[in-house]
SENU-517561 format. One record per residue (C-alpha): residue in one letter; y, x, z. Coordinates in pm, whole numbers, padded with zeros to 5 digits, always signed. Each point is the difference from the previous one (the first is absolute). Example, Ala and Ser with C-alpha at 12.3 -4.5 7.8 and 13.67 -1.06 7.14 Angstrom:
% SENU-517561
A-00450+01230+00780
S+00344+00137-00066
% end
This chain:
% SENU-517561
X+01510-04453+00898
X-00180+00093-00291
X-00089-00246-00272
X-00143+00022-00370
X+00317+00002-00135
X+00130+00272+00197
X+00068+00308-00240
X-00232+00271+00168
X+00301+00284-00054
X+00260-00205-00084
X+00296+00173+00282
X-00225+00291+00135
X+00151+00336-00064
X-00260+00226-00062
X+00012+00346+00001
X-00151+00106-00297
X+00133+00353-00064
X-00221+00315-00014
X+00132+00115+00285
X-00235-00323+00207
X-00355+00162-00118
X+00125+00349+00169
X+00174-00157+00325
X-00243-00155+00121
X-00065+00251+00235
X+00266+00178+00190
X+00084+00360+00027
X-00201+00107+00325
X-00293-00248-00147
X-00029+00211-00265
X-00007+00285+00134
X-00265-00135+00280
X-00211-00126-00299
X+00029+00372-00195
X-00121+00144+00306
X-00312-00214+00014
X-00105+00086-00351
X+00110+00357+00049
X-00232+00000+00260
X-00282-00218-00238
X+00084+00321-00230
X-00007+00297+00248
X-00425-00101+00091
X-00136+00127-00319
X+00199+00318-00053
X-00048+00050+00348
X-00366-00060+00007
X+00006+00268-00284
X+00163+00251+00149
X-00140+00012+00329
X-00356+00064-00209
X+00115+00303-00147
X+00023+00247+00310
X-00391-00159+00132
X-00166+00066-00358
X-00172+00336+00168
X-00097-00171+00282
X-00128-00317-00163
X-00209+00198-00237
X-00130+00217+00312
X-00096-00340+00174
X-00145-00162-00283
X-00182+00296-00095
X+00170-00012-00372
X+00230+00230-00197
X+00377-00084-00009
X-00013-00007-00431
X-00238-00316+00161
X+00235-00122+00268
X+00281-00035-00298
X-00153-00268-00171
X+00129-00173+00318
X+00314-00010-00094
X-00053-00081-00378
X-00171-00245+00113
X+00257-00142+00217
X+00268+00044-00250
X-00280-00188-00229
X+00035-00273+00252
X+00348+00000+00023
X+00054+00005-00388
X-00229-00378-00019
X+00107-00147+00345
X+00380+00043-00094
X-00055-00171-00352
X-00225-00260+00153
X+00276-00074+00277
X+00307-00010-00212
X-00147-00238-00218
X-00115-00252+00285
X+00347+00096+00171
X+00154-00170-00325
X-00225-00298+00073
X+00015-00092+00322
X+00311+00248+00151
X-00013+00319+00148
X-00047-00110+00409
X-00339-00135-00090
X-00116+00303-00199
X+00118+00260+00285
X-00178-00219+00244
X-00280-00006-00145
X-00036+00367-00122
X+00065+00107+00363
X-00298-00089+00199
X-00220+00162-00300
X+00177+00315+00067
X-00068-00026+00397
X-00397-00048-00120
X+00004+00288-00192
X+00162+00215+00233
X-00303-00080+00288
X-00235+00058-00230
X+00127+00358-00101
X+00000+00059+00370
X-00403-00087+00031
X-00076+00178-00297
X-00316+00250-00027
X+00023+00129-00348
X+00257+00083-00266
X-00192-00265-00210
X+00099-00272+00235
X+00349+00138+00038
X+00082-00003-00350
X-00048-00363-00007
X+00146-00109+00268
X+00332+00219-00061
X+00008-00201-00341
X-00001-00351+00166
X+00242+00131+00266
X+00275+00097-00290
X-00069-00321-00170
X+00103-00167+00301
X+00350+00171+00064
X+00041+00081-00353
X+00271-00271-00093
X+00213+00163+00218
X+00208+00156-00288
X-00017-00210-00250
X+00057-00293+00191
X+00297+00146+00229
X+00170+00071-00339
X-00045-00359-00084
X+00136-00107+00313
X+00318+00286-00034
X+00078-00225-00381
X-00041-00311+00132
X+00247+00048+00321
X+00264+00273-00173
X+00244-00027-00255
X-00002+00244-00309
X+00278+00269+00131
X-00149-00012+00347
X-00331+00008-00136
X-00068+00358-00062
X+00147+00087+00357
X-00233-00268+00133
X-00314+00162-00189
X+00128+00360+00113
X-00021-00079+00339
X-00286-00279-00036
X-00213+00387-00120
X+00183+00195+00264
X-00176-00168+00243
X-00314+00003-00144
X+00004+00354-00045
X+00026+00054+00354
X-00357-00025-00073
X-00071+00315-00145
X+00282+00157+00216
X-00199-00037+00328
X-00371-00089-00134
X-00099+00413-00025
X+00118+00088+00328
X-00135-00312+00159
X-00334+00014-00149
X-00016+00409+00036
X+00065-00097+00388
X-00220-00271+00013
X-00250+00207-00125
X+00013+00300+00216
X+00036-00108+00281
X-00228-00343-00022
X-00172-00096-00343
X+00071-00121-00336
X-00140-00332+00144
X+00253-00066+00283
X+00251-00051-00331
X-00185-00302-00108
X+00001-00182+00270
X+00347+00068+00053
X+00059-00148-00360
X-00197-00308+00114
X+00240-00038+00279
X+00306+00075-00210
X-00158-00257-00270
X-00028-00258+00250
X+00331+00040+00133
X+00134-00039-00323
X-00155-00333-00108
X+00120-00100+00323
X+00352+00066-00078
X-00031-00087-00330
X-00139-00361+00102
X+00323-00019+00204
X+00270+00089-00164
X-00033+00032-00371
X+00073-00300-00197
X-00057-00079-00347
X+00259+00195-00216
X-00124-00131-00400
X+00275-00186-00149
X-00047-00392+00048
X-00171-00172-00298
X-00140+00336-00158
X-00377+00006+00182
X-00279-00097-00203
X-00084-00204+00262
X+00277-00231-00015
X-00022-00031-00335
X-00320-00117-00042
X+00114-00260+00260
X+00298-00111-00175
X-00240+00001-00310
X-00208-00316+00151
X+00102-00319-00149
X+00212-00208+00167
X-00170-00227+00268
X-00301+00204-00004
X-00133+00213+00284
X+00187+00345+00005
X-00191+00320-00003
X-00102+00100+00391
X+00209+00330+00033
X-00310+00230+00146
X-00242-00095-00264
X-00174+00296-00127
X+00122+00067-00374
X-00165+00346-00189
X+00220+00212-00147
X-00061+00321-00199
X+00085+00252+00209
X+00098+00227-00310
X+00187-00252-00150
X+00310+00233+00105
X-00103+00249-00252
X+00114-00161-00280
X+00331+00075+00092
X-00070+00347-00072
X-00031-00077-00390
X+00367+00056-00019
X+00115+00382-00039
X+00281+00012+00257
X-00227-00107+00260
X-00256+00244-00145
X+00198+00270-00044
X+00129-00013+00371
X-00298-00016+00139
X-00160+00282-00138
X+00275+00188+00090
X-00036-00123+00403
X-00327+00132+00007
X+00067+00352-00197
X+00267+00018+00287
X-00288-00122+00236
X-00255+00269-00114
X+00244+00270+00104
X-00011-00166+00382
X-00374+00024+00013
X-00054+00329-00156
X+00199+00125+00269
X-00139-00201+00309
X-00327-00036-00083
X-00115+00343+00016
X+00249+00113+00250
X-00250+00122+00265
X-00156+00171-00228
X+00278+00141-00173
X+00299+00031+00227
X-00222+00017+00302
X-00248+00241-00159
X+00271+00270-00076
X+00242-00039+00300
X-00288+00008+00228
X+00005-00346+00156
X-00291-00157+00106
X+00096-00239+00311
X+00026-00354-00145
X+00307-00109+00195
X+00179+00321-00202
X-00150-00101-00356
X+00125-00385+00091
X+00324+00165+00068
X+00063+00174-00304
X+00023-00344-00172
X+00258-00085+00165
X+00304+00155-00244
X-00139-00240-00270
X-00024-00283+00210
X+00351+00026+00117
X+00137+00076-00361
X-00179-00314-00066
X+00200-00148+00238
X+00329+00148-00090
X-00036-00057-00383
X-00086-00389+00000
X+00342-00127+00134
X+00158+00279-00183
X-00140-00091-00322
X+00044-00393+00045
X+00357+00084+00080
X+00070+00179-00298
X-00204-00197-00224
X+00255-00299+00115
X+00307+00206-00124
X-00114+00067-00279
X-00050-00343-00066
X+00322-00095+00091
X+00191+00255-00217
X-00157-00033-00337
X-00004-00350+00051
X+00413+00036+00063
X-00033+00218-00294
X-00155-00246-00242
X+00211-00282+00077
X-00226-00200+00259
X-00296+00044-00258
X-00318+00096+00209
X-00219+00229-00114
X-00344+00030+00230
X-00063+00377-00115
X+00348+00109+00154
X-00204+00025+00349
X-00317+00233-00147
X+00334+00278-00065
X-00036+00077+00395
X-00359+00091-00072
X+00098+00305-00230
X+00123+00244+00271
X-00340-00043+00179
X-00157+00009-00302
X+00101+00289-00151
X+00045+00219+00284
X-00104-00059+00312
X-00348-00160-00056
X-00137+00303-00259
X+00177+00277+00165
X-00118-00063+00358
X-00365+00015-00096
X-00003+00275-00269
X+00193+00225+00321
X-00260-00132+00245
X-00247+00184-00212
X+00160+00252-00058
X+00064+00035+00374
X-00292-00030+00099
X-00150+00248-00219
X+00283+00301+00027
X+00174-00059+00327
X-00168+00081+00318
X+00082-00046+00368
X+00277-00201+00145
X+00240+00029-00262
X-00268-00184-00249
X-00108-00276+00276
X+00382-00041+00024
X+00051-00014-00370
X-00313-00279-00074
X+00136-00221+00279
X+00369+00024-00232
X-00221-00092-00314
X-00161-00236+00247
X+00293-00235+00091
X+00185+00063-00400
X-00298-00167-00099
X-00007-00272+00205
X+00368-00064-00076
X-00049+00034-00359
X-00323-00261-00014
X+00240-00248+00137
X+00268+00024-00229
X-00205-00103-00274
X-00241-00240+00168
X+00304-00201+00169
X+00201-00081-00290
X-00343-00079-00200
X-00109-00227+00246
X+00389-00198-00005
X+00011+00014-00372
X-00349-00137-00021
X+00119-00325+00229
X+00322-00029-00179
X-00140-00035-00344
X-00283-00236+00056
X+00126-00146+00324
X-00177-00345-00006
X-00368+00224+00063
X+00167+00272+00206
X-00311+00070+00169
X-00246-00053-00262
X+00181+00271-00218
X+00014+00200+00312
X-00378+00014+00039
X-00096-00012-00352
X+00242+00362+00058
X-00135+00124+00340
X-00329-00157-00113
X-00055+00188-00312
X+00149+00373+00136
X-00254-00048+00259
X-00266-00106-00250
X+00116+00367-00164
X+00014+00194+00307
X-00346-00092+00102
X-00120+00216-00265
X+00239+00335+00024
X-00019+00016+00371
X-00385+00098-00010
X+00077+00254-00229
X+00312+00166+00200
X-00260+00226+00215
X-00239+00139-00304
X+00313+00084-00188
X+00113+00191+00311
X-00287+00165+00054
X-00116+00071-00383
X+00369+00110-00201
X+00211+00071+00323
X+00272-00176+00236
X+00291+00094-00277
X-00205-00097-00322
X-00053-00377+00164
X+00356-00017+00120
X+00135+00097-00298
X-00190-00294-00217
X+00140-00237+00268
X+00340+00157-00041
X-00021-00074-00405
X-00122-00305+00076
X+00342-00126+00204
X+00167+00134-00272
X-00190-00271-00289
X+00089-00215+00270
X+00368+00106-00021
X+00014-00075-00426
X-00167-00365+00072
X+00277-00079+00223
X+00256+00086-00245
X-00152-00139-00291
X+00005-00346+00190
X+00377+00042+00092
X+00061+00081-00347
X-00219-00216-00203
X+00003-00285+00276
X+00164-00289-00180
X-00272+00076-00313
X-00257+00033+00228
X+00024-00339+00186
X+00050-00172-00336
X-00345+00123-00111
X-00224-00238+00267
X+00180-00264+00217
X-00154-00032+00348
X+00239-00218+00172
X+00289+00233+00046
X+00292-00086+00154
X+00192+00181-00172
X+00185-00268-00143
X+00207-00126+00231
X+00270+00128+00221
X-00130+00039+00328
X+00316-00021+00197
X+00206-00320-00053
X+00240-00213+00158
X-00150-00130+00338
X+00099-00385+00119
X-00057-00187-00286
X+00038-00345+00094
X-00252-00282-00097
X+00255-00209-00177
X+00166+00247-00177
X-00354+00096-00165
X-00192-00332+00017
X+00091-00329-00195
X-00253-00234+00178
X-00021-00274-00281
X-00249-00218+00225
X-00240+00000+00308
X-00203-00215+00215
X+00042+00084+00364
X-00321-00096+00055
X-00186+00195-00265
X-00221+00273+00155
X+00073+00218-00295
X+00124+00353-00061
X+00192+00242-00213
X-00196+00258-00242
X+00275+00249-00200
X-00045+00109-00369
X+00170+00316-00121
X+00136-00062-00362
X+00170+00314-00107
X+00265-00065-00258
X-00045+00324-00176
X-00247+00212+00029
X+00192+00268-00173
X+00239+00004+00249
X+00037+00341+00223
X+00196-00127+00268
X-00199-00341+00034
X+00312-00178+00163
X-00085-00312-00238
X-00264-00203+00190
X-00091-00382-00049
X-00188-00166+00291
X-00165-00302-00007
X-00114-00192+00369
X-00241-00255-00055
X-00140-00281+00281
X-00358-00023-00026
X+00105-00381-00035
X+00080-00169-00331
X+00269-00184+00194
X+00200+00342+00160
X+00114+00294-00245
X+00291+00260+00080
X+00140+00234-00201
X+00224+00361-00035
X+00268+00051-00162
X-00098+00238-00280
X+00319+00184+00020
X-00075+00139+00414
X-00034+00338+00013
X-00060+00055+00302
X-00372-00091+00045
X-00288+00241+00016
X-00338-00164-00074
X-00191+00310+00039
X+00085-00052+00451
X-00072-00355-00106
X+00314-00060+00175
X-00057-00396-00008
X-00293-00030+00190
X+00189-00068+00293
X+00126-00354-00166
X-00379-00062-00054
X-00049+00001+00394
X+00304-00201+00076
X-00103-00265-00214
X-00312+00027+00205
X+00162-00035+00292
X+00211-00325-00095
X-00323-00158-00136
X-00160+00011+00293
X+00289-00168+00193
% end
């Protein structure tokens, strides 16, 4: 029986050890929850690429001109640039199973009322409020990748986390172009409202929560209310700036990489935006099933290059961190971006132009579709080792520094893809390609200034990296062997709040830490050892002590 002089952890052995935050789940729970968000991630592109083949016959219904019907989808990358920022920052507030529920059903609204529409006018809007709705599916998913995978299996995780949602644009084109020919551009949207709703189904099911315990800003605030007092009701409606994220961008590595995902980006659009009007136009293909298919080499090097990239990116990690000692350095994974960068990226759309323009009848068709699916391997072997690096360096706002990334390359996209079809059709299909070709290849010399100048870099504006601490350690750390419990009252409702002292800020390794636990009770106080090693406050590894004590108190 418990009494007040019962030590709340006095003979509990706790498992304390990094390895808790990451096993919470097992191995085919993982993978069941990466398929959900996969899924989450798959709508928009999806969405996107089905659009593409219908833009003639959308501007033919609408009785508009497809340079008008374009501002569609800058307007629903528009949308998915705000919504992702927006949702990342709630996600960081109240978890990411409330924001995906709550983003779905706007996504189903906007998907009806693209179906009903009469104008482009009323289109344009409503295709922005349906890509706010799904548009956490990135950013968010790679939240939920950091907060469920370890560092080494975290790049393998995010390759195949992107594999799946590049399925999207693997099968979007030819499903649309189908869709369209032989029904209507319509009969897709209300297949995405049926595919949205069987989603939030699922997703009310079977995903759980996956943010660490003790890091939501709603549990803080109630852990924040004094002692006694009424604790903060866990739904009420707090505001949050929704750009807040942003400000993670001050610092140059995060910068730097970005820009160079969307140079990589630009090189994807230039190629697929035009494409019936390009590809189709000199090849002679006009049926909208045929156009759809011809996106399918991208789609599928997509596909390919994610896990292939993630898996890599991993290695690499490994070796130079075998290299150096143990030392981790977070730039070792942007070195699997460089073959992508530098070759296949430029060099598959500077030879679709050149393709295009100079090679006729099968031989070209055969040769663009080559381009085609380099390109979409390429894109992914930059964007899949960005997206890791960006989780493993500021892991406690994974998704917030995912969609201030995804969030701001849309924000930039939105303004070159209106301007992909004048080029074309004032300086030429090779003079556009070749701009987006130079433009991979800036991309390529940002990348390599942040491996080589990443250490500087970071120094220049901290924004909660966690780049100082070793992010594998020794799992099963015991309670006792960490804890020295000096006193407790069983039947204090209290509970633990952890304080990061670093010893030395100089230090590159960071395996000096100090600790302190206190009670929120002037009677209770624990402390750390300062001399443990083997604790990394950026997981808040503790928190689960926090709910234990909880648990006891209530008993």
């Amino acid at each position: 029986m418990t009494t007040e002089e019962t030590p709340l952890l006095a003979e509990e052995r706790i498992h304390l050890g990094h390895s808790y935050i990451y096993d919470r789940f097992g191995p085919w729970q993982k993978r069941g929850i990466v398929a959900l968000v996969s899924c989450s991630g798959l709508l928009p592109l999806f969405a996107s690429g089905t659009f593409i083949p219908a833009i003639p016959q959308i501007a033919h219904d609408l009785a508009t001109s497809p340079e008008i019907v374009t501002l569609t989808i800058s307007m629903s990358i528009f949308g998915t640039a705000l919504g992702s920022m927006a949702m990342a920052t709630y996600s960081g507030f109240y978890g990411r199973r409330p924001v995906y529920l709550a983003g779905l059903p706007v996504f189903c609204l906007g998907s009806y009322q693209i179906a009903i529409s009469q104008n482009i006018y009323y289109l344009i809007a409503w295709r922005f409020i349906q890509n706010v709705g799904i548009s956490g599916g990135i950013s968010l998913g790679a939240g939920v990748i950091g907060d469920i995978y370890k560092l080494e299996e975290r790049g393998f995780a995010m390759g195949v986390f992107f594999g799946g949602v590049l399925l999207g644009p693997a099968i979007a084109p030819v499903t649309g172009g189908i869709a369209t020919h032989y029904a209507s551009w319509r009969m897709l949207q209300w297949g995405f409202l049926i595919c949205g709703l069987a989603l939030l189904i699922s997703m009310a099911l079977w995903l759980p929560e996956t943010s660490h315990p003790g890091t939501l800003g709603v549990e803080k605030a109630e852990d924040q209310q004094p002692h006694g007092g009424t604790r903060r009701q866990k739904w009420r409606w707090v505001w949050l700036n929704p750009l807040s994220c942003l400000g993670l961008l001050r610092n140059p590595n995060l910068m730097l990489v970005m820009l160079a995902g969307t140079a990589v980006l630009v090189t994807e659009f230039v190629l697929l935006v035009p494409l019936a009007y390009t590809i189709g136009a000199k090849y002679g293909i006009t049926n909208e099933a045929l156009i759809g298919a011809v996106f399918i080499p991208c789609g599928v090097g997509n596909m390919v290059g994610a896990p292939l990239a993630g898996y890599i990116s991993d290695q690499i990690i490994v070796a130079y961190r075998a290299k150096r000692g143990g030392d981790w350095y977070p730039e070792d994974r942007l070195r699997g971006t460089l073959l992508g960068a530098a070759f296949c990226v430029p060099l598959s759309v500077l030879f679709t132009g050149l393709t295009i323009v100079y090679v006729p009848g099968r031989m070209g068709l055969f040769l663009c579709l080559v381009w085609l699916f380099m390109n979409g391997i390429g894109v992914d072997l930059v964007l899949s080792p960005s997206s890791a690096y960006n989780v493993d360096v500021v892991h406690t706002r994974s998704a917030e520094v995912m969609a201030a990334n995804s969030g701001c390359r849309a924000l930039l996209l939105s303004f070159v893809v209106p301007v992909i079809l004048p080029s074309i059709n004032s300086f030429g299909v090779v003079a556009t390609n070749t701009v987006a070709a130079l433009l991979a290849w800036v991309g390529m010399g940002l990348l390599i200034v942040t491996i080589r100048y990443g250490k500087q870099l970071r120094s220049w504006m901290d924004v909660e990296f966690s780049t100082r601490c070793c992010d594998t350690v020794e799992p099963n750390v015991h309670a006792r062997d960490v804890i020295e419990l000096l006193s407790a009252r069983g039947a204090c409702r209290s509970v633990f709040t952890c304080r990061v002292i670093e010893a030395n800020n100089n230090c590159s390794s960071c395996w000096v830490r100090r600790c302190e636990l206190f009670l929120n009770c002037p009677q209770s106080r624990a402390r750390v050892p300062s001399h443990r090693n083997d604790i990394e406050p950026s997981d808040h590894l503790l928190s689960p002590t926090r709910q234990l004590v909880d648990l006891q108190a209530e008993r």
